[in-house]
Backbone bond lengths (Angstrom), bond angles and torsions (degrees), N, CA, C in turn:
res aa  C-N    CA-C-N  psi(-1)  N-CA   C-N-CA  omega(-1)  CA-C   N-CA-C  phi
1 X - - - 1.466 - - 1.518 111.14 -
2 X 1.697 112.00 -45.43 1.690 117.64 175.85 1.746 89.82 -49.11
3 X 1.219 133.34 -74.26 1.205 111.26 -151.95 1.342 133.81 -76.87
4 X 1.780 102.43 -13.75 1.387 101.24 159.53 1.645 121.59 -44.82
5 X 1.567 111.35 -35.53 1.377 110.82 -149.70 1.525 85.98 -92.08
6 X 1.336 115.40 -26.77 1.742 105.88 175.01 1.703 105.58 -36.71
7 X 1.876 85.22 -84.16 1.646 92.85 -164.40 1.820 128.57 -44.34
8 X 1.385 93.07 -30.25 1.878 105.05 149.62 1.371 142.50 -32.30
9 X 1.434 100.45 -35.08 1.380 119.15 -158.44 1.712 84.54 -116.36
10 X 1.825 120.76 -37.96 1.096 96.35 -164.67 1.630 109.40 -104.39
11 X 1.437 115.59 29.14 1.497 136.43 168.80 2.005 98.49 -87.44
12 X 1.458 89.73 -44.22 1.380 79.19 -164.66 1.725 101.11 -79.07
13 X 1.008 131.71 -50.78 1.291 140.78 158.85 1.864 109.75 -15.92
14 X 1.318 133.91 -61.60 0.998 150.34 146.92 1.669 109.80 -17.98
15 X 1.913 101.38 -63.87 1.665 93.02 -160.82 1.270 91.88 -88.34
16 X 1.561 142.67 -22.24 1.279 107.79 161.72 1.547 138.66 -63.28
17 X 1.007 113.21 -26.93 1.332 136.46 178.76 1.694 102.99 -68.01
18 X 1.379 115.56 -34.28 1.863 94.40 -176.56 1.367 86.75 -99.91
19 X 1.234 135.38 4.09 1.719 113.87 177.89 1.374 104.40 -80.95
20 X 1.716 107.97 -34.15 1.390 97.07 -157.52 1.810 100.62 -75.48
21 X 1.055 113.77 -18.38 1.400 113.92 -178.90 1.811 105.85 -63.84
22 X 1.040 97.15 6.53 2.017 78.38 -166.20 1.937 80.32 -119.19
23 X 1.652 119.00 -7.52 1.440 107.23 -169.56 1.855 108.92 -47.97
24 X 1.286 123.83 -53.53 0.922 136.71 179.14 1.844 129.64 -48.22
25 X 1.356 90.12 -45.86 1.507 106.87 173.65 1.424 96.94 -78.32
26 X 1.465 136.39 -34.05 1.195 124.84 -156.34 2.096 87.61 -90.00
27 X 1.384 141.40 -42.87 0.962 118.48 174.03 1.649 121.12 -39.19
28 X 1.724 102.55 -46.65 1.752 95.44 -165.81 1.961 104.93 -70.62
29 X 1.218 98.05 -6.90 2.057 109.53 171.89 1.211 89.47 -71.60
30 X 1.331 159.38 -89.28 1.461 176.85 -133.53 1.592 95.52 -55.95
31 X 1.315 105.40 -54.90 1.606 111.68 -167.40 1.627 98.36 -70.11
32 X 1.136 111.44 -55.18 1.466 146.34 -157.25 1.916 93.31 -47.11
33 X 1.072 101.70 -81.19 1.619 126.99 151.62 1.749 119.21 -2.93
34 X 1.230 105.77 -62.25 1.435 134.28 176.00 1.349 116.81 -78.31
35 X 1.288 108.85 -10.14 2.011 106.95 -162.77 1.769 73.80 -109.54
36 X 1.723 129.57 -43.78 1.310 101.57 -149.15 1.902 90.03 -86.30
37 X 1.433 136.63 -0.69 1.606 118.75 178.07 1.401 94.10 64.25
38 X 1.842 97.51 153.30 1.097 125.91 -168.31 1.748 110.30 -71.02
39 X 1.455 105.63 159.40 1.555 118.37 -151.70 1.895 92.41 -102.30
40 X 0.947 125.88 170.61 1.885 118.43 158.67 1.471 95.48 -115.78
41 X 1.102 103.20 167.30 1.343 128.15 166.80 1.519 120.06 -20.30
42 X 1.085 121.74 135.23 1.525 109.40 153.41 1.649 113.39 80.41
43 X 1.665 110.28 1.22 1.327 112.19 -164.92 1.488 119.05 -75.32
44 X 1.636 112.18 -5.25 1.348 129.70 -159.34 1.468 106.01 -119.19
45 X 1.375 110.81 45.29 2.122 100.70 -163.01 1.573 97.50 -90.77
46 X 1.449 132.64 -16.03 1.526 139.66 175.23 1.458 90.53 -47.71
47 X 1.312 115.82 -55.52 2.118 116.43 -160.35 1.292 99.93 -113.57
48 X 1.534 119.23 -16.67 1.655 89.95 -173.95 0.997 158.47 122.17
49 X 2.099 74.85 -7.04 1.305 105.39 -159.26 1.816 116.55 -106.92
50 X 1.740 124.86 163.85 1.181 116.96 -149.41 1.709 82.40 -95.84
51 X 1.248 104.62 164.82 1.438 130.27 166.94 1.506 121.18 -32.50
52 X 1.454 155.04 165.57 1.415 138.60 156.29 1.237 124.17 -41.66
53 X 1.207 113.99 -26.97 1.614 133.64 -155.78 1.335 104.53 -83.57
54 X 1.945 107.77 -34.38 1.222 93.52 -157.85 1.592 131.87 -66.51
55 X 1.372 115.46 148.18 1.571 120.42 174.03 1.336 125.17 -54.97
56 X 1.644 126.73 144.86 1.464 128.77 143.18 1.998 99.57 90.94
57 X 1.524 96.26 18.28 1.309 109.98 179.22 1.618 112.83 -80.90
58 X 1.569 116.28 121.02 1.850 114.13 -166.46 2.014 81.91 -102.06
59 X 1.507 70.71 -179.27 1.725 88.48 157.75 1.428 132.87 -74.98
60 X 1.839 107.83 -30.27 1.044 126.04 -171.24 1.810 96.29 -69.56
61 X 1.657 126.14 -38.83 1.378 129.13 -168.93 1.610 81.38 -79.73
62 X 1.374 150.08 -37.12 1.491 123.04 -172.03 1.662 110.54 -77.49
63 X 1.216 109.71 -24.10 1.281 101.57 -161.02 1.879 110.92 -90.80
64 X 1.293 116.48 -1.93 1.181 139.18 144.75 1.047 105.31 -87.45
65 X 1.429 173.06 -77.19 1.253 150.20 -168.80 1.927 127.80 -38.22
66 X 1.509 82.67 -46.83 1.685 108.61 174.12 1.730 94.82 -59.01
67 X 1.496 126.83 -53.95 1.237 142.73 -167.62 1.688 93.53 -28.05
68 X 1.777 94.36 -83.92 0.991 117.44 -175.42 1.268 125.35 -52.22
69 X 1.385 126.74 -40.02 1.684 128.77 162.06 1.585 108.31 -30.90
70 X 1.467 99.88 -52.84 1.505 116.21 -154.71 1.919 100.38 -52.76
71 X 1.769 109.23 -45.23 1.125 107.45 -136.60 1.437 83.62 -105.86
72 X 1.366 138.26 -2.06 1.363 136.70 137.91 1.766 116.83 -64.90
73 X 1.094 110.04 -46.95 1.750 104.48 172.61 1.530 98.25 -39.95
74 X 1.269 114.36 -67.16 1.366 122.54 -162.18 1.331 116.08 -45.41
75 X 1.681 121.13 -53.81 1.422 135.34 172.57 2.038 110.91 -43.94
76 X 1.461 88.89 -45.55 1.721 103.99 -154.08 1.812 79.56 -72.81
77 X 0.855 121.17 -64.70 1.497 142.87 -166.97 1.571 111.05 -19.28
78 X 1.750 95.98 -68.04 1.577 134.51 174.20 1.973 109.50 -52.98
79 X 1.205 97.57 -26.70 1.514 113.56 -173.16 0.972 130.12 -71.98
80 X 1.396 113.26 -48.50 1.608 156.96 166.68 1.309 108.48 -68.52
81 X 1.851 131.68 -33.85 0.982 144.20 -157.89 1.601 83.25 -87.28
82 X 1.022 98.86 -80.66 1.708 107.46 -148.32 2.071 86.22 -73.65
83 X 1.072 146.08 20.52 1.592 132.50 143.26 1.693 109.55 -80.08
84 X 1.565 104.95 -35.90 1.603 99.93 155.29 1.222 135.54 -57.09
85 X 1.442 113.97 -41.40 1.332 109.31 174.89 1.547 121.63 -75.25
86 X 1.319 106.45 -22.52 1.514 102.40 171.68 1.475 103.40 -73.93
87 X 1.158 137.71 -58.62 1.453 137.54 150.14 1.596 107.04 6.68
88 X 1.623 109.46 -103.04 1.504 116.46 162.66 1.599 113.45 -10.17
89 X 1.566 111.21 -53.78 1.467 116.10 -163.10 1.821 104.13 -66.77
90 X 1.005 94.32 -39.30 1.688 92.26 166.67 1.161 152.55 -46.89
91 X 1.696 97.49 -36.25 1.300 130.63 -155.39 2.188 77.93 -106.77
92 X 0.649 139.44 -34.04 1.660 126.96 172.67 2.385 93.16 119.03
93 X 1.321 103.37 11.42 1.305 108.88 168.81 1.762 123.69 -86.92
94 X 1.400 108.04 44.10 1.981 114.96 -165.52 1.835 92.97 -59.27
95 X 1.605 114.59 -35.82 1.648 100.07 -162.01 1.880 107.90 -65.65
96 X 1.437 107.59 -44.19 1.839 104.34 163.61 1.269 118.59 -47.91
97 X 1.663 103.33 -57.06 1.598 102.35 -175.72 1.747 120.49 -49.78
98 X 1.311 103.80 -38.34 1.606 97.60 167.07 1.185 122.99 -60.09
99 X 1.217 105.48 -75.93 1.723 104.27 165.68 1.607 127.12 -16.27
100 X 1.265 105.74 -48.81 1.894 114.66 178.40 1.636 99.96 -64.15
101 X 1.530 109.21 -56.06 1.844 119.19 -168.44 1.339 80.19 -47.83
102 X 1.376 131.73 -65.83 1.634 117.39 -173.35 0.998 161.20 0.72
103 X 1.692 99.41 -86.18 1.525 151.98 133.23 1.173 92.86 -7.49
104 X 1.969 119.57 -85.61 1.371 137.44 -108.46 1.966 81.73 -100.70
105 X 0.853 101.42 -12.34 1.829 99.38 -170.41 1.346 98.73 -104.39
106 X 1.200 139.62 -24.86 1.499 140.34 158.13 1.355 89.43 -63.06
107 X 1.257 145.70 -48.82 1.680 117.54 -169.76 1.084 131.54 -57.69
108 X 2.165 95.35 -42.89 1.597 99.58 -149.92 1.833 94.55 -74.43
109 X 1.650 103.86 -15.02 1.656 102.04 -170.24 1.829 92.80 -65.07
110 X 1.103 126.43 -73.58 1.205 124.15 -160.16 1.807 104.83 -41.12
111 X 1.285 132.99 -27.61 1.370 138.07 172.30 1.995 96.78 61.99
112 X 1.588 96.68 -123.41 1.857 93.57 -171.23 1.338 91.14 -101.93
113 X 1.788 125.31 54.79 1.445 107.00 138.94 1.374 107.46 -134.85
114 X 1.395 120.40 33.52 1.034 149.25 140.58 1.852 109.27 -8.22
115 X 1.159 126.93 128.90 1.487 109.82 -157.80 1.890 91.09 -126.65
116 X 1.325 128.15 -179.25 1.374 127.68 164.97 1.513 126.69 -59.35
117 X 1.351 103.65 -40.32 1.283 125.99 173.65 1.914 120.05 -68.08
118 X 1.231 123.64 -50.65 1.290 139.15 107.50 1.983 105.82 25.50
119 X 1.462 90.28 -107.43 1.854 112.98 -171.04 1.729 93.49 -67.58
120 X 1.159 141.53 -12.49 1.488 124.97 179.22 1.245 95.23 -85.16
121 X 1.617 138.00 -51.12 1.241 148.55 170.60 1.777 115.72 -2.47
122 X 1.620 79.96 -87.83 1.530 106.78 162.24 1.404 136.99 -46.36
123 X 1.300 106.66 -36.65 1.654 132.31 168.36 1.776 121.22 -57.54
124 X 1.265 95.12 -42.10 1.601 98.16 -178.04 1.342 104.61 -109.77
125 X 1.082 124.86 -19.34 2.010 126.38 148.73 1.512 102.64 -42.90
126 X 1.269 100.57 -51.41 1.525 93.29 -150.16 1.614 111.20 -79.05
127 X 1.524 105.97 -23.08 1.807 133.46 178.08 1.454 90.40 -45.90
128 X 1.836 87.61 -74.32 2.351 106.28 -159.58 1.567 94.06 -49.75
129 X 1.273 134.56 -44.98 1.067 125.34 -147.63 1.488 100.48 -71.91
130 X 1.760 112.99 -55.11 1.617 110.61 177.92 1.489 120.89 -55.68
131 X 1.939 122.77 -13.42 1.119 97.69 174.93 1.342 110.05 -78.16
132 X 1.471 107.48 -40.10 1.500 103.37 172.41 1.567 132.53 -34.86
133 X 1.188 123.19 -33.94 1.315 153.31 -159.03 1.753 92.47 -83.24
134 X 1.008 102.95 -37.09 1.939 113.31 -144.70 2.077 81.42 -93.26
135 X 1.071 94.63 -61.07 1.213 100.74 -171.77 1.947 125.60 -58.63
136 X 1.278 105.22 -45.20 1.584 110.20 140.71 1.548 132.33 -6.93
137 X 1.755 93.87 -92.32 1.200 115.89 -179.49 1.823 105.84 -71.96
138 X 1.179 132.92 0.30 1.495 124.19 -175.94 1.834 82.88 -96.03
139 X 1.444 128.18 -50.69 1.190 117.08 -157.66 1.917 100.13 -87.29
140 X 1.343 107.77 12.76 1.650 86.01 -169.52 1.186 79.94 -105.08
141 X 1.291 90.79 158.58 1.990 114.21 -161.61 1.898 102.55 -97.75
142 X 1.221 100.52 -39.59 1.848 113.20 174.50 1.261 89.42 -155.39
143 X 2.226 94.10 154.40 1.229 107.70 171.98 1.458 107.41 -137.83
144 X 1.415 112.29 130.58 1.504 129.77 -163.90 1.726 102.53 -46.12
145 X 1.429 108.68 155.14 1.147 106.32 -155.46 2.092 97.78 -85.92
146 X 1.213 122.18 -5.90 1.466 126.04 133.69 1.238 132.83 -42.23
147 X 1.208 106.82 -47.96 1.814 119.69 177.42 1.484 103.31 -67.04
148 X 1.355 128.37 -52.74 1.443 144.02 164.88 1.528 97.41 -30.18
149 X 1.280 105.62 -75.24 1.751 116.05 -150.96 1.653 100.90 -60.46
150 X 1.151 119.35 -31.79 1.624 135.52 -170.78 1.657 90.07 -67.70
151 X 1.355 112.68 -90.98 1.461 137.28 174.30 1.828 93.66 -5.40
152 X 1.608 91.24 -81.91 1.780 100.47 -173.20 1.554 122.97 -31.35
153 X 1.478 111.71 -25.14 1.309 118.73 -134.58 1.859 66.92 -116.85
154 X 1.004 144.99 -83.35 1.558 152.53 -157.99 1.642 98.03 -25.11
155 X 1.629 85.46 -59.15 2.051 106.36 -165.22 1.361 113.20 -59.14
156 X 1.771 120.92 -24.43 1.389 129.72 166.46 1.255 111.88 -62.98
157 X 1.777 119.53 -34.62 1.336 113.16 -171.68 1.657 97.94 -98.24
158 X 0.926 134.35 -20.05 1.243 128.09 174.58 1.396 109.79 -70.07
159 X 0.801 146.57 -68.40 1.698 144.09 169.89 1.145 116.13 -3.93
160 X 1.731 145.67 -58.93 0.813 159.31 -168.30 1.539 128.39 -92.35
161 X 1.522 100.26 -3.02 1.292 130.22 165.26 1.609 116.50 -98.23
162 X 1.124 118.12 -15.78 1.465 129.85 179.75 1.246 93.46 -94.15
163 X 1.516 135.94 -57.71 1.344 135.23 162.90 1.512 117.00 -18.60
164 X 1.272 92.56 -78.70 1.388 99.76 172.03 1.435 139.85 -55.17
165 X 1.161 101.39 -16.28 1.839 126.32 167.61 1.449 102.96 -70.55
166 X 1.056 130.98 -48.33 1.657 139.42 -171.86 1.439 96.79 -73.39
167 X 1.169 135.98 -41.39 1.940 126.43 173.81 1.559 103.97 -72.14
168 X 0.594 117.08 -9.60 1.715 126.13 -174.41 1.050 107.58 -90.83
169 X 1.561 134.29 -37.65 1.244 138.58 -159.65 1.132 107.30 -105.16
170 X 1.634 111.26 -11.98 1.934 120.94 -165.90 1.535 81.12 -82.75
171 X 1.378 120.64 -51.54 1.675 134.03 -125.45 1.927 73.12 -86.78
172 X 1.077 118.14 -63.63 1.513 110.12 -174.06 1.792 113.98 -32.78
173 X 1.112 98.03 -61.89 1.356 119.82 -174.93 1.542 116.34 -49.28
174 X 1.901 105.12 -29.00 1.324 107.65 -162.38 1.797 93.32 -100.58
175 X 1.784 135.02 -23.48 1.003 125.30 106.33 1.476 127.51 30.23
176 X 1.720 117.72 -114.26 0.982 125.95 176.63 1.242 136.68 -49.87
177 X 1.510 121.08 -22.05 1.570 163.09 138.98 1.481 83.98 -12.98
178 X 1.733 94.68 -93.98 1.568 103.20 -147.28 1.663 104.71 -69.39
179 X 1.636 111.88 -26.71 1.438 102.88 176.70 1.767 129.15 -53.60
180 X 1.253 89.90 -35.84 1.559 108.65 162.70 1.707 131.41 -8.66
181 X 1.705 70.43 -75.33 1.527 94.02 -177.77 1.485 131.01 -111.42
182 X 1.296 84.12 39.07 1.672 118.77 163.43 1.231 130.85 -55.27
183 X 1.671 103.46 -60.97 1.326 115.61 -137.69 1.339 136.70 114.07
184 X 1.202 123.74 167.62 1.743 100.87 140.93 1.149 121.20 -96.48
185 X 1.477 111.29 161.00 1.888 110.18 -167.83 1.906 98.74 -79.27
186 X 1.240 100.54 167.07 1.424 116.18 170.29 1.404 110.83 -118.40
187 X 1.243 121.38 170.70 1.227 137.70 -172.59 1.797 111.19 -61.19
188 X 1.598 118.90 -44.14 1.481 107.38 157.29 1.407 121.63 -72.33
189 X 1.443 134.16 36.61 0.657 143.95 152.27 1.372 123.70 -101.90
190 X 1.005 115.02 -18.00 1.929 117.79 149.58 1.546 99.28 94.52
191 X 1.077 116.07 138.59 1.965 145.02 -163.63 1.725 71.46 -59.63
192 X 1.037 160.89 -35.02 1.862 140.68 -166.88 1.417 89.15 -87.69
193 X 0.778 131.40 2.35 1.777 111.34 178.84 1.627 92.94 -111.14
194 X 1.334 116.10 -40.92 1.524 112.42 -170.21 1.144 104.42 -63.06
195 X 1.316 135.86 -41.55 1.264 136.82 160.56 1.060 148.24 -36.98
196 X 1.553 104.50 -40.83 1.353 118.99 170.08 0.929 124.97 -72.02
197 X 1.551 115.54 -42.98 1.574 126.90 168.63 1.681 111.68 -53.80
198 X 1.029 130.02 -15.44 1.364 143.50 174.26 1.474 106.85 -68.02
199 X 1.757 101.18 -65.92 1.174 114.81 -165.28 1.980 119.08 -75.08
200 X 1.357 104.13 -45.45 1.130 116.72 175.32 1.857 121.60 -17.83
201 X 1.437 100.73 -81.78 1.572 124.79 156.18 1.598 110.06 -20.60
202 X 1.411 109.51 -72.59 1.476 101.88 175.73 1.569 134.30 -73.85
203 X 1.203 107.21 -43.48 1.465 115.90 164.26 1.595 125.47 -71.43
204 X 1.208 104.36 -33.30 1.433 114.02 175.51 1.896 116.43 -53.03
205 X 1.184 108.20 -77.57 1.423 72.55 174.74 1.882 123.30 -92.86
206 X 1.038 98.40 20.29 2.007 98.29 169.03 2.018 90.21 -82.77
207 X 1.159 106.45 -16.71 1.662 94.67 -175.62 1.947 96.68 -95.31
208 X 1.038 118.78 -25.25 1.350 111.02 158.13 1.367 134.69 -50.94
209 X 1.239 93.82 -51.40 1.796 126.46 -160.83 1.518 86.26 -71.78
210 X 1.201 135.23 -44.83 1.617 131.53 -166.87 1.489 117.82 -79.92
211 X 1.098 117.39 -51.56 1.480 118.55 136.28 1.531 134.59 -18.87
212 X 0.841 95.24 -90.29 2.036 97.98 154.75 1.470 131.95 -2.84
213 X 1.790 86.69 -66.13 1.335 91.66 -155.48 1.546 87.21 -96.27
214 X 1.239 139.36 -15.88 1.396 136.07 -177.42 1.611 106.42 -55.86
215 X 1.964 104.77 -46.06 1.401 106.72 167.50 1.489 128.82 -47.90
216 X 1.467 94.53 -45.77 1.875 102.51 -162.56 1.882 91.59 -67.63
217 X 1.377 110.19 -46.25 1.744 107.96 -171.83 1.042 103.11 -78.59
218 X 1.480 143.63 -2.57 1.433 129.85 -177.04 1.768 99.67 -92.14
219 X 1.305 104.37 -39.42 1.808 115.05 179.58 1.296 117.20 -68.38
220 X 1.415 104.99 -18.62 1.703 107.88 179.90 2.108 101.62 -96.21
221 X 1.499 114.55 -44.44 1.086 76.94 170.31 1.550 133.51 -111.48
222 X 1.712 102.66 57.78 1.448 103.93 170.55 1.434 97.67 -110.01
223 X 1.610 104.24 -13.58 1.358 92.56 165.58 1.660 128.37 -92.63
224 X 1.813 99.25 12.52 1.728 80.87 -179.93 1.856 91.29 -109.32
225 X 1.547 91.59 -0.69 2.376 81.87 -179.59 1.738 78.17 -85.83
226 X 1.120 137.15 3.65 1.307 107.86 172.85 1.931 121.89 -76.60
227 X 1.423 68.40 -34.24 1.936 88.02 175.76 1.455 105.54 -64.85
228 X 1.092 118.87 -30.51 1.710 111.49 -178.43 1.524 110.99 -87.32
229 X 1.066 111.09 5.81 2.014 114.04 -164.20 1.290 119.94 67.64
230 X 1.251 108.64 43.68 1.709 109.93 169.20 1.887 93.79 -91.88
231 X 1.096 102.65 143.18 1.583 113.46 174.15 1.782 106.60 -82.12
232 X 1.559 110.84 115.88 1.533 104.96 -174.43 1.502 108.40 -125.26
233 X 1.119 118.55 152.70 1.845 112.89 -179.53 1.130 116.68 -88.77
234 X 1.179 131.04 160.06 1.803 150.57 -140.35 1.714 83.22 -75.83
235 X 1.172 106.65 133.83 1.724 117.85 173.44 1.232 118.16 -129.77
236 X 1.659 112.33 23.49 1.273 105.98 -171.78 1.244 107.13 -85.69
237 X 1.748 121.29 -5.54 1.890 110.78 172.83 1.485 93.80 -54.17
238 X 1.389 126.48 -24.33 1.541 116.90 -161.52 1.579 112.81 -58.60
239 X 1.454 120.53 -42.64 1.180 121.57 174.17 1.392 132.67 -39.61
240 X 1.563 105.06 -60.06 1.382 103.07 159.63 1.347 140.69 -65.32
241 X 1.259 121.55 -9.82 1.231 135.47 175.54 1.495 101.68 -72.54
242 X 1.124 108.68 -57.31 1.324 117.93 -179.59 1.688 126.99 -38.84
243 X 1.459 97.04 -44.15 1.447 123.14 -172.53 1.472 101.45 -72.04
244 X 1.363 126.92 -27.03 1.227 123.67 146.44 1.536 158.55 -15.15
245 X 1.183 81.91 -18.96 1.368 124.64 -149.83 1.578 135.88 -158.69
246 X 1.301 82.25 -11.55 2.043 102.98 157.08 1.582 112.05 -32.17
């Protein structure tokens, strides 16, 4: 009977003790929540997920949603990465382009345990590399009709990866939404919820923010290989996506 009442006392001891650890992370979620405004309907169709609004939503359904965001960021991320580096590879830039293949293969391995340190990695690889990229093609005067065919062929596969970056970034967002107005998790809520509430706040919008800007720099330079005669596909879904996110 003594030890029943031990492990009793030291279950509960336990779930107070990992809640209070997420109190802090779960304030900058609260703020976090409030800075990104409410989501509409349907903003989550990449994972699946229901609207801000929706009802009967636990921690255990965010912290599997977040799961899955995570380990699609990572995929979409890695995707986008290495179409840059072949990019770079075109342009006569192989020492960036390695560096990015790098980066982008340390992500997709980590999948949704993907850490902050992790997505910053990749983030400023992927920045240096596009100025490099940008700066290239602004100073090259012509580009061999190889460089063209390469270019053409990258920007086809990149398109649909920027697409897909923008459902990723809704579904995150819609995420932090419902995590919001949670609470903080408790201990029957299971070490994946405590976690998330940890993680959310920090990753949440650095997993926005990367997205974003992958759009705004992916739209700017399909529009400067356009100026050189690289053949690029219609990007005007890009606009609205964008506006998304104004």
């Amino acid at each position: 009977m003594q030890r029943r009442k031990f492990l009793s006392a030291a279950g509960v001891a336990i779930g107070a003790t990992a809640s209070s650890q997420v109190l802090g992370a779960f304030g900058g979620l609260d703020k976090v929540g409030g800075a990104l405004g409410g989501v509409g309907a349907g903003v989550g169709g990449a994972l699946g997920m229901g609207g801000a609004g929706a009802g009967g939503a636990s921690w255990k359904d965010v912290a599997k949603q977040f799961g899955e965001a995570k380990a699609l960021f990572a995929t979409t991320a890695q995707q986008q990465a290495m179409i840059s580096a072949d990019i770079a590879e075109a342009l006569d830039l192989k020492s960036a382009a390695d560096v990015l293949r790098g980066e982008a293969n340390n992500l997709a391995e980590k999948g949704d345990s993907m850490g902050s340190g992790d997505l910053n990695a990749v983030a400023e690889n992927s920045a240096s590399t596009q100025a490099l990229i940008e700066a290239k093609l602004q100073e090259s005067e012509s580009l061999s009709d190889e460089q063209k065919a390469a270019l053409a062929r990258s920007a086809s596969e990149y398109l649909p990866t920027l697409i897909t970056g923008f459902a990723v970034a809704k579904s995150v967002k819609d995420a932090v939404q419902l995590a919001s107005g949670l609470g903080v998790p408790g201990f029957r809520d299971g070490r994946a919820a405590i976690s998330a509430a940890k993680d959310i706040p920090v990753l949440g919008p650095k997993m926005i923010k990367f997205f974003v800007d992958s759009g705004k720099t992916g739209k700017s330079l399909m529009g400067l290989m356009q100026t050189k005669g690289v053949a690029t596909p219609d990007e005007s879904e890009m606009d609205s996506q964008l506006a998304g996110f104004a």
